[in-house]
Every structure is written in C-alpha cells, then in structure tokens.
N, C-alpha and C positions, 0 to 999 in steps of 0.2 A: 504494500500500500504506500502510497507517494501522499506527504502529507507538506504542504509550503509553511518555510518557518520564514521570521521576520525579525530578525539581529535589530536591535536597540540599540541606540548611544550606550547605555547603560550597561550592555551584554557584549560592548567591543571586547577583543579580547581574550572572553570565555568561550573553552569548548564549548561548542553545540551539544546539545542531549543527545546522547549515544546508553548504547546496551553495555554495558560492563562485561558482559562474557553472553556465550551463545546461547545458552540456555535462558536470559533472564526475560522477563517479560514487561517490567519496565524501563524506561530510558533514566535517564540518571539527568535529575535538574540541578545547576548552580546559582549559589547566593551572586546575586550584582549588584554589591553593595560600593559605594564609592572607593575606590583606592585608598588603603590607609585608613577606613572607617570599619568600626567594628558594630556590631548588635550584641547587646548582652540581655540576654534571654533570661531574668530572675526566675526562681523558682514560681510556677504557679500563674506565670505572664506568656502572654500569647504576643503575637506580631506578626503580619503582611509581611514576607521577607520576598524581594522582587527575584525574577531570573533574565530581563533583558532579554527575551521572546514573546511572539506573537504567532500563534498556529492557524492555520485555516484548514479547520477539520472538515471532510466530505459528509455530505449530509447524510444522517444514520448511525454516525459517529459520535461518541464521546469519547473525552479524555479523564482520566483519572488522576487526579497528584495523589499520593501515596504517602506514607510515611518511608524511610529505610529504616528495616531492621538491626542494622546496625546503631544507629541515633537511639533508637527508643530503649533498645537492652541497654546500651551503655549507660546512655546519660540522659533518657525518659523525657527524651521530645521527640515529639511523632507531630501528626499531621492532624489538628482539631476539629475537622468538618472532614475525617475521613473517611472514604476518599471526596475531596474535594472534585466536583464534576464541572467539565469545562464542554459546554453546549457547542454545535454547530456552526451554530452562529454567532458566537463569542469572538470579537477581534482584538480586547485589548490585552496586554501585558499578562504572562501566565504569573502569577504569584502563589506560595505556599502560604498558609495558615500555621505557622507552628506553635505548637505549646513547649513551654516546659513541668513535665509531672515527676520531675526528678527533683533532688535535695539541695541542688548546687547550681549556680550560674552558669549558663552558658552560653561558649563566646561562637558567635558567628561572623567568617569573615569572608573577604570576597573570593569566587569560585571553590568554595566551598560545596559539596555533593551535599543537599540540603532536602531532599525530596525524590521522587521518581514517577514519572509519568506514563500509564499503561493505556492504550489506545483500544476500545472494547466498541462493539454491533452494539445498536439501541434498538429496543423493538417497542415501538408505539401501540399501545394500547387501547382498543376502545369500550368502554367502560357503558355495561347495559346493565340497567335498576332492574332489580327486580324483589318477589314479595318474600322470596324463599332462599335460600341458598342451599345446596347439596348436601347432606349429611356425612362424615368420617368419621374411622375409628377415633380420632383425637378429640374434634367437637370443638368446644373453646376453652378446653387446656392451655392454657399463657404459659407467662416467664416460669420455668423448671419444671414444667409438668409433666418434660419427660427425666426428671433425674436425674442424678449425678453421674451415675457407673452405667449407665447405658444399657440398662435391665430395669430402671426403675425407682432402685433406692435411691434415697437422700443420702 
C-alpha cells in the first residue's frame, strides 16, 4: 500500500516512519521537538508531542499511533487515547498523546522513537434499530463475567 507522507519544517531532518524489522506491524514515529528542547513528561502528565508529518491515508483506511512496548514497560508512558485513530480525511500534523503512568520524569527529546503507527481496513457500519436483539450463551454478562482463569473462576 503506497501511503503520501508530508515532511514539516518541524520533521527536517528526522527519519521518516519506517518498520524497525520485518516482522513489525507498526512504523516507528519520532518526537520533533525543537533542536536543543527537551519535554519533561512529570509523572501522571500527558502532552501532544509532534512528529513533523502529514499522511494522506486512502479512503477505508485508518491509522493507529500506538504506544511502544518498550516506553510503557520501562518507564510507563504509553499512548492515552490508545490507539489514537487518524481518519481518512485527516491532513494535519500526526501527533502522539502520551502519558506518563510511571514514578519518575520523563525526558523527551528530539527524534526520539516516541510512538508507532499501524495502518488497519475500516469497515463502515450501518447500524439498523430494532425491538429485539438475538439471544447468546453470555447474554449481558459485562466486565469479568467471564473470569479470571479462563474456566470461570474469580
């Protein structure tokens, strides 16, 4: 899939979002933060951190920013609206949402691997009222109805 990216003032510089290895299913976003400027991520503080691109996704498409797995085990900032969804028609600036849910500050600096972007099929829905809904074994069983171990128990 051929997806047009759009380099910022802000994103000179920075790699482009690339796949870290062949297996991976997100592209890998960088901070574009000023030269020399840092973001310090208090514990329990969120921030818009930019990556100096602009996609133009084909219609059917969304984009997902992610958290890295690696960010969130270490030092428990991930992505607060995750996955954060970037529409079809979206043309400005991709930004992450990050938190920090860890103990300690953290520093973000420029081109920094801050996020990761996975490009997923949208399937529109169209949504008919009606008086009944189908009945299932589950029924309206909510949050842990199915249990802890996977048999049941709590």
């Amino acid at each position: 899939m051929k997806i047009s990216i759009r380099r910022l003032t802000n994103g000179e510089g920075l790699p482009a979002p690339a796949y870290a290895s062949p297996g991976a299913a997100g592209l890998d976003l960088y901070a574009a933060l000023p030269a020399g400027q840092k973001l310090v991520l208090e514990p329990g503080a969120r921030d818009l951190v930019p990556t100096g691109i602009q996609i133009a996704l084909p219609q059917g498409y969304e984009a997902q920013v992610r958290p890295r797995s690696g960010l969130a085990v270490q030092h428990g900032v991930t992505v607060l609206n995750a996955p954060g969804t970037i529409d079809s028609d979206y043309r400005g600036e991709v930004k992450a949402l990050l938190v920090n849910l860890g103990g300690q500050p953290f520093e973000i600096t420029r081109g920094m691997r801050i996020a990761q972007l996975v490009v997923a099929a949208v399937v529109r829905a169209r949504l008919v009222e009606v008086d009944e809904l189908d009945e299932t074994e589950r029924g309206e069983g909510g949050f842990g109805s199915t249990g802890l171990h996977g048999d049941g128990r709590e």
